[in-house]
C-alpha positions as CSV (number, residue, x, y, z in Angstrom):
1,X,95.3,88.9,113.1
2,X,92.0,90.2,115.1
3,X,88.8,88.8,114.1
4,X,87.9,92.0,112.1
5,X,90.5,91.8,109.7
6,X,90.1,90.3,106.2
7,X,91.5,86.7,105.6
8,X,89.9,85.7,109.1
9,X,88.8,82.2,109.8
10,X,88.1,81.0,113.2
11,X,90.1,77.8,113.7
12,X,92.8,78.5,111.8
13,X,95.8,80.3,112.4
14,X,98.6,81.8,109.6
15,X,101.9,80.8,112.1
16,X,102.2,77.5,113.3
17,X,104.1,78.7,116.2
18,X,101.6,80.2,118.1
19,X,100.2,77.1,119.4
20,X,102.3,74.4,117.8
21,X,100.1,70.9,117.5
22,X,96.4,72.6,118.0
23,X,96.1,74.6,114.9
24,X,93.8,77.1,116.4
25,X,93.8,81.0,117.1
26,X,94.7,82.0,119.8
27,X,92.3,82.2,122.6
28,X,91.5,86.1,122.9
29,X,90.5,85.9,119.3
30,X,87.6,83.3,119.7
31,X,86.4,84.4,123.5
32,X,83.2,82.5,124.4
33,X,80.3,84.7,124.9
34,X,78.8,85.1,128.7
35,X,75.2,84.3,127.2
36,X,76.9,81.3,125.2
37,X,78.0,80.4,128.6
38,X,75.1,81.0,130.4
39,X,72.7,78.8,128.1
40,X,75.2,76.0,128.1
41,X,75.3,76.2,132.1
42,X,71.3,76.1,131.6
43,X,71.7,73.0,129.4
44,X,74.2,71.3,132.0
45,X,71.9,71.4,134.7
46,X,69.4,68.9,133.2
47,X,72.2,66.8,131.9
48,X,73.1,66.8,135.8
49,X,69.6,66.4,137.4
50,X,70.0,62.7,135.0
51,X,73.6,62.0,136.0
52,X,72.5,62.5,139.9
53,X,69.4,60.3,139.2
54,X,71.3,57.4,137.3
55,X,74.0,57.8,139.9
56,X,71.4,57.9,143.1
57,X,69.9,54.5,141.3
58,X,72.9,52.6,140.6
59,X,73.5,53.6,144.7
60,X,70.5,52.6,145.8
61,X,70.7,49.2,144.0
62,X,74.6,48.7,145.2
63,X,72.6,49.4,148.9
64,X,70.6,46.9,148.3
65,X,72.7,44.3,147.0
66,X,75.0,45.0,150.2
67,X,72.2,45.1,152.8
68,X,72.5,48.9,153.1
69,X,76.3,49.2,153.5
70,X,76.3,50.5,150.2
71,X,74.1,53.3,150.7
72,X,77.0,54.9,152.4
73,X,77.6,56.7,149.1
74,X,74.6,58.8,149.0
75,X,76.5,61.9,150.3
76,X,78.7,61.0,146.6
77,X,75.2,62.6,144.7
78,X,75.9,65.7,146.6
79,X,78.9,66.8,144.4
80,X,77.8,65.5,141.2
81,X,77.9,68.5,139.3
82,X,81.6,68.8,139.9
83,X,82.4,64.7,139.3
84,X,80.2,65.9,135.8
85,X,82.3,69.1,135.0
86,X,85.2,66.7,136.1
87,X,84.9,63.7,133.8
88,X,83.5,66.1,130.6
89,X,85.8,69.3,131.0
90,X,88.9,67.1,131.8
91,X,88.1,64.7,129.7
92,X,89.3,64.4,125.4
93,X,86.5,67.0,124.5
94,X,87.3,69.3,127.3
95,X,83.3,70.6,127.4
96,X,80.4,69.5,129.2
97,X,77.4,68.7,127.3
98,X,76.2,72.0,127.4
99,X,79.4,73.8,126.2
100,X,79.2,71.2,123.2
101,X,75.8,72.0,122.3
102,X,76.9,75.6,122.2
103,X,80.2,75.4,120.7
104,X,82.4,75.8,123.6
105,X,85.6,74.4,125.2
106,X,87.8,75.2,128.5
107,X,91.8,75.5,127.5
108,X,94.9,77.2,128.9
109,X,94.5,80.3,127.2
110,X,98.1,80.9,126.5
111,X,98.5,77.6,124.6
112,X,95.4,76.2,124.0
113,X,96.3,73.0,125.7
114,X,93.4,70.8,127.0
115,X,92.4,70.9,131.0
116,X,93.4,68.1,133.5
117,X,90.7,66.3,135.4
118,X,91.7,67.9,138.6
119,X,91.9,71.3,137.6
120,X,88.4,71.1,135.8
121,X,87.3,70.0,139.4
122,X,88.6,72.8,141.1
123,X,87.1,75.1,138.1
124,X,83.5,73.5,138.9
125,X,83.8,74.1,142.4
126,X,85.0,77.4,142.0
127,X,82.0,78.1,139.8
128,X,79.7,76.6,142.5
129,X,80.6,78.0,145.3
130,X,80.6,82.0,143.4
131,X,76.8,80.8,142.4
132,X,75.8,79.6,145.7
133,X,76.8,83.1,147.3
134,X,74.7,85.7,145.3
135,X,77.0,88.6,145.8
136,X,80.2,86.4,144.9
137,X,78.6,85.3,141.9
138,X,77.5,89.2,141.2
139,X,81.2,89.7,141.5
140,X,82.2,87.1,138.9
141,X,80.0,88.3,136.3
142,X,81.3,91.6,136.4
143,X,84.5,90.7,136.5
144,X,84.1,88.9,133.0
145,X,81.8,91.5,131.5
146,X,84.6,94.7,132.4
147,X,87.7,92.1,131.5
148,X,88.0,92.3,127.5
149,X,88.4,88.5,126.9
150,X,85.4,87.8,128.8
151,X,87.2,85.4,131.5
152,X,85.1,85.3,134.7
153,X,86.9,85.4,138.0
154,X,87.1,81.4,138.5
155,X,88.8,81.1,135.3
156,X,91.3,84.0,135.8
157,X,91.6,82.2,139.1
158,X,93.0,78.6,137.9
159,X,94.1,80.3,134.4
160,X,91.4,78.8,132.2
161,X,89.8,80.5,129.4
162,X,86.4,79.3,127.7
163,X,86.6,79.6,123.7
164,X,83.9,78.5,120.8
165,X,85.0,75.8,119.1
């Protein structure tokens, strides 16, 4: 059943069997949106800017306490954004804070299952390291806005799909 037939109703699905124990459609029929996506990245980066700054505290405070030894784990703050995308996306929610505020989750697109911790790492990096090269990331975006589900290249990549909720 497409989303343009009558009887629709995102969330719920008529046979059981398509994704036993999640109850949902199946994930070509409730595709996130690449703006959806891009507001909820938006939204992520000032919930990050805080984690790095509560993290680079608690660090600095652990330094001190330890006469400096501590402050070994400053180079930690560099990948924050992934150990954020790591905990969230991996985590019983399987969103960042962003994707929640917009109504989004990251799944297996064939069963809907929920991401594990590492592979919602590897996602984040992924998504980094196409974002830090302009022309990589170029090429990610138009890879999700020709693909008809609207999976960019770092989810086809580790077989992820994002879906509203």
């Amino acid at each position: 059943m497409t989303n343009f037939e009558p009887g629709y109703r995102p969330g719920t699905t008529h046979d059981p069997s398509i994704m036993p124990g999640y109850g949902a459609v199946p994930v070509p029929y409730i595709r996130a949106s690449l703006g959806g996506r891009s507001v909820a990245y938006l939204l992520d980066l000032l919930f990050i800017l805080g984690f790095t700054a509560v993290l680079g505290t608690a660090i600095f405070l652990v330094g001190v306490v330890t006469f400096g030894l501590g402050w070994a784990l400053f180079p930690i703050l560099g990948v924050s954004g992934i150990l954020y995308s790591a905990i969230t996306v991996g985590g019983a929610k399987q969103s960042t804070l962003g994707m929640r505020m917009m109504g989004l989750r990251v799944v297996a697109p064939e069963s809907g299952r929920p991401v594990d911790m590492l592979t919602a790492a590897v996602h984040a990096l992924l998504f980094y390291v196409a974002v830090s090269t302009f022309l990589l990331w170029c090429f990610d975006i138009l890879f999700g806005l020709v693909r008809s589900d609207r999976r960019l290249g770092h989810d086809v990549l580790l077989g992820l799909a994002v879906v509203r909720i």
